[in-house]
MIDOSE-1310 file (N, C-alpha, C; in nm, 2 decimals, decimal comma, always signed):
residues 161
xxxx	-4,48/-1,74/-15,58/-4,46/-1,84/-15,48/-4,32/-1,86/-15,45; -4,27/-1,88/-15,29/-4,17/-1,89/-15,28/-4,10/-2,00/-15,31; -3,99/-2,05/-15,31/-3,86/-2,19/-15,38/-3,83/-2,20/-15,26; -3,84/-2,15/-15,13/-3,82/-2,18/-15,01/-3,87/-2,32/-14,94
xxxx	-3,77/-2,39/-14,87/-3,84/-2,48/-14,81/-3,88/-2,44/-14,69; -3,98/-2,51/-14,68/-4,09/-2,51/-14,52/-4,18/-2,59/-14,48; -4,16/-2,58/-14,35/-4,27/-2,70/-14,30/-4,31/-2,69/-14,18; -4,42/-2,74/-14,13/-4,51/-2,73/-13,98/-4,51/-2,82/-13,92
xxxx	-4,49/-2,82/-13,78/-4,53/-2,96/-13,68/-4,54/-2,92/-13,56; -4,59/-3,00/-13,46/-4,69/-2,96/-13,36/-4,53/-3,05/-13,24; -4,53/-2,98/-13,14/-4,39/-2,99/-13,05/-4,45/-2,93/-12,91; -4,37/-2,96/-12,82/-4,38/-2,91/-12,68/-4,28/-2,80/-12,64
xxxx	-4,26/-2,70/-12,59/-4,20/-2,62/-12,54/-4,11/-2,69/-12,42; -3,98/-2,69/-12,44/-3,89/-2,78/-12,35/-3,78/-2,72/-12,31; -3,71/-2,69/-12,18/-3,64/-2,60/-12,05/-3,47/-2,71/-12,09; -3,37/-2,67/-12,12/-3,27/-2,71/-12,05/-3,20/-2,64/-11,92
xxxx	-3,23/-2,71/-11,83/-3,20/-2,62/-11,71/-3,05/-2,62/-11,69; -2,94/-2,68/-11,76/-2,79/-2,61/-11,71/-2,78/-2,52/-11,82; -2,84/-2,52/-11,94/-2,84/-2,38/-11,98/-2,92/-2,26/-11,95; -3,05/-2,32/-11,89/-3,11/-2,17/-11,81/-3,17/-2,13/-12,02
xxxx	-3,23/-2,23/-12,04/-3,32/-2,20/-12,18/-3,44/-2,26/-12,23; -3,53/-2,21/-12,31/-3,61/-2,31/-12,34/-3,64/-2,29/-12,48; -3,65/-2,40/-12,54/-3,66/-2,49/-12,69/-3,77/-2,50/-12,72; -3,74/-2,53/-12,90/-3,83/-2,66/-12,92/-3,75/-2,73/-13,01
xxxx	-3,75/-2,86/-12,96/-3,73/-2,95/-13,02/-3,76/-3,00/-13,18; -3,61/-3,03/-13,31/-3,66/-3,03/-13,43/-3,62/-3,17/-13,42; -3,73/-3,32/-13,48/-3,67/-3,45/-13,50/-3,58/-3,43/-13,64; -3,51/-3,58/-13,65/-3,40/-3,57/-13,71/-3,47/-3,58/-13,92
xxxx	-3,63/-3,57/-13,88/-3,67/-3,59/-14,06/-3,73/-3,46/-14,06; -3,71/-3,38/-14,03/-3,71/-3,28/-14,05/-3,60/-3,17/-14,02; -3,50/-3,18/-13,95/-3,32/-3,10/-14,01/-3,26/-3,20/-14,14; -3,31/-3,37/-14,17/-3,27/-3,37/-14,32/-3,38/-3,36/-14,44
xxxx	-3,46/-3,30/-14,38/-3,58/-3,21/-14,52/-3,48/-3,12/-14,55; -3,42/-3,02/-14,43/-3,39/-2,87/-14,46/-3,24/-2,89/-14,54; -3,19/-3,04/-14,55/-3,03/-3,03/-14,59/-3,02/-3,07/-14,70; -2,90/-3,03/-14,75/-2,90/-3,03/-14,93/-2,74/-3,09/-14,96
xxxx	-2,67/-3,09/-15,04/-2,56/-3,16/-15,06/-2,44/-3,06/-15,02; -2,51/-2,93/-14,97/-2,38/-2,82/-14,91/-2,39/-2,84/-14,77; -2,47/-2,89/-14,71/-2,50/-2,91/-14,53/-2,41/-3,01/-14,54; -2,31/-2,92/-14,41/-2,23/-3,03/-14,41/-2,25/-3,08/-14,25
xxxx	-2,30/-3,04/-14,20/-2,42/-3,09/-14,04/-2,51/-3,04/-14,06; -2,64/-3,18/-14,05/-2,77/-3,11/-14,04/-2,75/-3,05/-13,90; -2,70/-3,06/-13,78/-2,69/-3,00/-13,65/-2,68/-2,90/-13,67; -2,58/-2,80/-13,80/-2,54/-2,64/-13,78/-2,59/-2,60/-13,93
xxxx	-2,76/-2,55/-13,87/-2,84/-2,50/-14,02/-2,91/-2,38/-13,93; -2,91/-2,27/-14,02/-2,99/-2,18/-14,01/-3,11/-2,15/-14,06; -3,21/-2,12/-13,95/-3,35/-2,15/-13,99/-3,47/-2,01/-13,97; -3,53/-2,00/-14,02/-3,64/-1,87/-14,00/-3,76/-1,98/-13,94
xxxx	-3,81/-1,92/-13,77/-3,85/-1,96/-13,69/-4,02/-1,91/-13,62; -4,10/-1,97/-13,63/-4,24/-1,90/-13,60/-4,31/-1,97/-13,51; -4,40/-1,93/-13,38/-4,41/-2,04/-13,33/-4,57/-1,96/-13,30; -4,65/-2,05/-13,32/-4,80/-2,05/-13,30/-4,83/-1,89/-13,38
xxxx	-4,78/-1,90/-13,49/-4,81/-1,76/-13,59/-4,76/-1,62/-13,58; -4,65/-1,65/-13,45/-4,55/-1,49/-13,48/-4,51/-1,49/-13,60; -4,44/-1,37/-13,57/-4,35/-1,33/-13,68/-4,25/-1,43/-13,65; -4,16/-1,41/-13,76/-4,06/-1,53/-13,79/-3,95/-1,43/-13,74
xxxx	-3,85/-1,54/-13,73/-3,67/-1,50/-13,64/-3,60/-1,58/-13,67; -3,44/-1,54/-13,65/-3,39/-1,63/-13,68/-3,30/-1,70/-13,63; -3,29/-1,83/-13,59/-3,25/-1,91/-13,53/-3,18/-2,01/-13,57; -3,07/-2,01/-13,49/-2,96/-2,17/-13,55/-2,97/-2,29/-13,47
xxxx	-2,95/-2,39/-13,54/-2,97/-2,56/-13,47/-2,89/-2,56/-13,40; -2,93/-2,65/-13,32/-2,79/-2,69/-13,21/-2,84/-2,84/-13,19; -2,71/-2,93/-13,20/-2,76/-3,10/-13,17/-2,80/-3,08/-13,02; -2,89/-3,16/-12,98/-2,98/-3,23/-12,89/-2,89/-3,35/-12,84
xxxx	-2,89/-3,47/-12,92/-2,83/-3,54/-12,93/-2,98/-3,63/-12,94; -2,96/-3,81/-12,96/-3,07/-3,88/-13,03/-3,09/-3,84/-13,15; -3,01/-3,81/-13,21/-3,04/-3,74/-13,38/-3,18/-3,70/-13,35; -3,13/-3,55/-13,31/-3,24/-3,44/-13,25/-3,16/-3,31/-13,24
xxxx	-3,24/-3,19/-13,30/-3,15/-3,06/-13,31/-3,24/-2,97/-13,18; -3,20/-2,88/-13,19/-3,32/-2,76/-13,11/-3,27/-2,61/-13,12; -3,37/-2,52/-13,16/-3,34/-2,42/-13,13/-3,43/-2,34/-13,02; -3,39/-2,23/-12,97/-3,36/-2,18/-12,88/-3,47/-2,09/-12,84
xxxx	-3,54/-2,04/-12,76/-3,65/-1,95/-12,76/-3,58/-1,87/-12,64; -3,63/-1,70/-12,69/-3,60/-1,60/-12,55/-3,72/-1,61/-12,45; -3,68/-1,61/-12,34/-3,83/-1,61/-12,28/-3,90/-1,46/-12,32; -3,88/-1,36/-12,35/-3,94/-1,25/-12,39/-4,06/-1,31/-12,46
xxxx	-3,99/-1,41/-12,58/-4,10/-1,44/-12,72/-4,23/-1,55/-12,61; -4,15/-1,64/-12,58/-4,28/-1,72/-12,48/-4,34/-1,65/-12,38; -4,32/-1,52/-12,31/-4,43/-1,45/-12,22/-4,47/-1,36/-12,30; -4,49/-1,26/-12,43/-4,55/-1,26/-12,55/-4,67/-1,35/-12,61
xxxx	-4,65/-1,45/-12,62/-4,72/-1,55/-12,69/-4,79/-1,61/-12,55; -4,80/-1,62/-12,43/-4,83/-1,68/-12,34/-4,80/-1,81/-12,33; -4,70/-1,84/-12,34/-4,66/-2,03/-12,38/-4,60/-2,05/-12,25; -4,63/-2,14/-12,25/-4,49/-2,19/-12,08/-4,43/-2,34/-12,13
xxxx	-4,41/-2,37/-12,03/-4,29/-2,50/-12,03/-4,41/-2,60/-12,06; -4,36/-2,69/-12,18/-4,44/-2,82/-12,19/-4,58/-2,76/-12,25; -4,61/-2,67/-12,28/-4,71/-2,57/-12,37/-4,71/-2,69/-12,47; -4,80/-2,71/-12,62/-4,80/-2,75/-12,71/-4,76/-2,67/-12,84
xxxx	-4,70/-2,61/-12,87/-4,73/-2,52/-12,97/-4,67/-2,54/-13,12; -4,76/-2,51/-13,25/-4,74/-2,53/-13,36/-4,56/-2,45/-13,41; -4,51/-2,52/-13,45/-4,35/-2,45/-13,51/-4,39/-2,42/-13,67; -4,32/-2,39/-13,72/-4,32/-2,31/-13,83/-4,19/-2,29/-13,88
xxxx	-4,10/-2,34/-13,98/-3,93/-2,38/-13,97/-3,99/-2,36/-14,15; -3,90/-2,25/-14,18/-3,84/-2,20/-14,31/-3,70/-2,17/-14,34; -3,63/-2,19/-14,48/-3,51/-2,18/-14,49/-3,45/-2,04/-14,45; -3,33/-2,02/-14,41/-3,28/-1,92/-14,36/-3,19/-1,92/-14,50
xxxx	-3,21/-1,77/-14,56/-3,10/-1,77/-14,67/-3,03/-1,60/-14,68; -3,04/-1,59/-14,56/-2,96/-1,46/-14,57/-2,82/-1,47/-14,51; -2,73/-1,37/-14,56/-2,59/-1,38/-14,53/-2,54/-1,46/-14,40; -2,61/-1,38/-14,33/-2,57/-1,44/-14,14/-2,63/-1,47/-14,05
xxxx	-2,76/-1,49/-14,11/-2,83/-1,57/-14,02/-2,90/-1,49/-13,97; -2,87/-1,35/-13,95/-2,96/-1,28/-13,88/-2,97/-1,16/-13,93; -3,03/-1,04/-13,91/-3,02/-0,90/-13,98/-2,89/-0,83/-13,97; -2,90/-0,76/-14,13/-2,74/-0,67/-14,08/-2,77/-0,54/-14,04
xxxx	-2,73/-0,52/-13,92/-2,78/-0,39/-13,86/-2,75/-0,21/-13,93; -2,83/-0,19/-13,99/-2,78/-0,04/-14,08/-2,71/+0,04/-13,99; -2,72/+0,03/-13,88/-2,59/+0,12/-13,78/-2,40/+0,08/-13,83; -2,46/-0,06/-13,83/-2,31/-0,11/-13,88/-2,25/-0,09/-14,01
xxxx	-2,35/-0,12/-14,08/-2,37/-0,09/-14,28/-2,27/+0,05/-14,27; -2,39/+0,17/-14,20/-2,31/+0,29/-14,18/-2,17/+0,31/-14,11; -2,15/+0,23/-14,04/-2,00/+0,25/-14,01/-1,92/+0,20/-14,11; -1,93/+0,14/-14,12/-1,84/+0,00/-14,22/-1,81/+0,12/-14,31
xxxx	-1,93/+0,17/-14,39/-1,91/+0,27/-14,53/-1,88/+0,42/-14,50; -1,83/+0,47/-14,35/-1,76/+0,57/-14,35/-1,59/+0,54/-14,31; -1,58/+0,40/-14,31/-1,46/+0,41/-14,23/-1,39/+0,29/-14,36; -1,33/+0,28/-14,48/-1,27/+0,16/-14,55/-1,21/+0,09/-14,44
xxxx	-1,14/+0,12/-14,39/-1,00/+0,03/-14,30/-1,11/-0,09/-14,24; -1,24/-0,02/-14,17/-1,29/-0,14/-14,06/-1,37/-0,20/-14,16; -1,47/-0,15/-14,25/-1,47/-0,28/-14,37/-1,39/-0,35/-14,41; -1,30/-0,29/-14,48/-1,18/-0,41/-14,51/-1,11/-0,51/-14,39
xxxx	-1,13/-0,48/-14,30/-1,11/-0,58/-14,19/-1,22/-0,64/-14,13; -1,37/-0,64/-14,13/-1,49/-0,69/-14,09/-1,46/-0,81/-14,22; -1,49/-0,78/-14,34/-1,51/-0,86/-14,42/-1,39/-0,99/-14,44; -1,23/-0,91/-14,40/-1,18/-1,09/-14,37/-1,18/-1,09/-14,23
xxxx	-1,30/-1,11/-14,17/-1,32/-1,23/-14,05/-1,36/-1,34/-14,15; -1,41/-1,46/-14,04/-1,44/-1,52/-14,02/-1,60/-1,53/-14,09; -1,69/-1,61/-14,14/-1,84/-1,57/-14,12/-1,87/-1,60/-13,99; -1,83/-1,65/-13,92/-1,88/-1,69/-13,76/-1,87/-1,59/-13,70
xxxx	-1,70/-1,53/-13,71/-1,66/-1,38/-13,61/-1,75/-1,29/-13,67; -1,82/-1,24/-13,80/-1,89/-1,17/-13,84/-1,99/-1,13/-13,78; -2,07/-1,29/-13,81/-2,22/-1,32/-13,76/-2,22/-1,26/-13,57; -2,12/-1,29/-13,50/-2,11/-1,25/-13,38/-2,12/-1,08/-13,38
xxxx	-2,00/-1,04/-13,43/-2,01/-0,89/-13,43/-2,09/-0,82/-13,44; -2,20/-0,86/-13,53/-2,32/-0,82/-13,57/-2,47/-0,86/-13,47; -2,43/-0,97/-13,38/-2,53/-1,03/-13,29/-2,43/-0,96/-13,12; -2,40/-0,90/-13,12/-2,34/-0,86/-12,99/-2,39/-0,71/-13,02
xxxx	-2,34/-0,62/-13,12/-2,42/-0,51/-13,15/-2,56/-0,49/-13,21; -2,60/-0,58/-13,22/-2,77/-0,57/-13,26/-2,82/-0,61/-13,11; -2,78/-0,65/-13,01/-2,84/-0,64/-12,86/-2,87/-0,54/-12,80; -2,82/-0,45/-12,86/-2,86/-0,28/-12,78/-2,97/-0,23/-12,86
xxxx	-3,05/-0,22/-12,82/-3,15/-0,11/-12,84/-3,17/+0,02/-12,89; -3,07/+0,08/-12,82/-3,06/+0,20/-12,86/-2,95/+0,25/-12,95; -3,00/+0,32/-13,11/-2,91/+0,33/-13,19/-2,74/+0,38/-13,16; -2,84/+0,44/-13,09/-2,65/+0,58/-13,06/-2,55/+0,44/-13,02
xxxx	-2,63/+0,37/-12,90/-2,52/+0,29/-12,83/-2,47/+0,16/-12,96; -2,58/+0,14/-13,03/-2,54/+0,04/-13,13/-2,37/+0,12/-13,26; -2,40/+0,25/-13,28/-2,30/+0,24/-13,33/-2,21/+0,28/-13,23; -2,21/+0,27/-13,12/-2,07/+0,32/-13,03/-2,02/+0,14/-13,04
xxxx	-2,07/+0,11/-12,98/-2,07/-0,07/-12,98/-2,00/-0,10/-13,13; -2,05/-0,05/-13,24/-1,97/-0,10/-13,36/-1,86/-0,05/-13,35; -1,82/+0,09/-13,34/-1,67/+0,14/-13,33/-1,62/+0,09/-13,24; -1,68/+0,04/-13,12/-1,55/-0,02/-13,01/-1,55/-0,14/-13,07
xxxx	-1,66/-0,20/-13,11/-1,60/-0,35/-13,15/-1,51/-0,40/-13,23; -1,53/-0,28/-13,35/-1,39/-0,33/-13,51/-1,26/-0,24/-13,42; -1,26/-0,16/-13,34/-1,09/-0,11/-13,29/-1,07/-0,21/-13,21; -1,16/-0,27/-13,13/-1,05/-0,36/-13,10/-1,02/-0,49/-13,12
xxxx	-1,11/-0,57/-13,21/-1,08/-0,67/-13,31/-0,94/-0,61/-13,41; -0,98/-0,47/-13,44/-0,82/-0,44/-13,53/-0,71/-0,42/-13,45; -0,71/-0,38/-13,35/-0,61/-0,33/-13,23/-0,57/-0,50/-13,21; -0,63/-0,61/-13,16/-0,61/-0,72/-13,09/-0,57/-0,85/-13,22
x	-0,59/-0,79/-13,38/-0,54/-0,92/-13,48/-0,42/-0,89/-13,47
């Protein structure tokens, strides 16, 4: 059995239109179920995300504001699932306990471990600048381009510190 926390609730599929996105809405007793005495904002918690029994993803809070968080849906996942705007759909919010919140892409793994210099320099970033580096090259699809994208990204993060 997992030590993971998790929990289910029933929510509406909701559009912010100056971001050109759509949500679902988490209320504020359920981002302080997920928070523990290291949350230092329930607003900035990383969560593993399922909505009407996909697979799970992973996704970070963002305040709402009304002590209310939201994360974020691609429309990909909602024209998949056939959900639209104002849909009802069951959520599914498990802890997120991996390094960065999101997968580490083995294209990068492999670069990092042929090259010391750009590991030793990936690893003092930031976790934020990390987590990006890693979510800007995990958007390409296609491997070859994913590790070209890794070598341009650490030369010129090293070129530009």
């Amino acid at each position: 059995m997992s030590d993971l926390k998790s929990i289910s609730y029933k929510t509406e599929i909701r559009r912010l239109d100056n971001l050109k996105l759509f949500y679902v809405e988490i209320p504020f007793d359920i981002l302080t179920f997920f928070s523990d005495a290291e949350t230092k904002n329930i607003y900035n918690q990383r969560l593993m995300i399922s909505i009407n029994n996909c697979d799970l993803w992973h996704g970070g809070v963002v305040s709402l504001g009304n002590q209310t968080g939201y994360i974020s849906i691609k429309g990909k996942i909602l024209k998949d699932l056939g959900v639209h705007l104002d849909d009802e759909v069951d959520v599914y919010l498990t802890e997120d306990r991996s390094e960065y919140g999101m997968p580490f892409p083995e294209e990068v793994k492999e670069v990092l471990a042929q090259n010391p210099s750009y590991e030793k320099f990936f690893y003092s970033l930031s976790m934020g600048k990390r987590r990006y580096v890693l979510y800007y090259i995990d958007q390409v699809k296609n491997v070859d381009k994913r590790i070209e994208r890794a070598y341009f990204m650490l030369e010129k993060l090293i070129q530009n510190a």
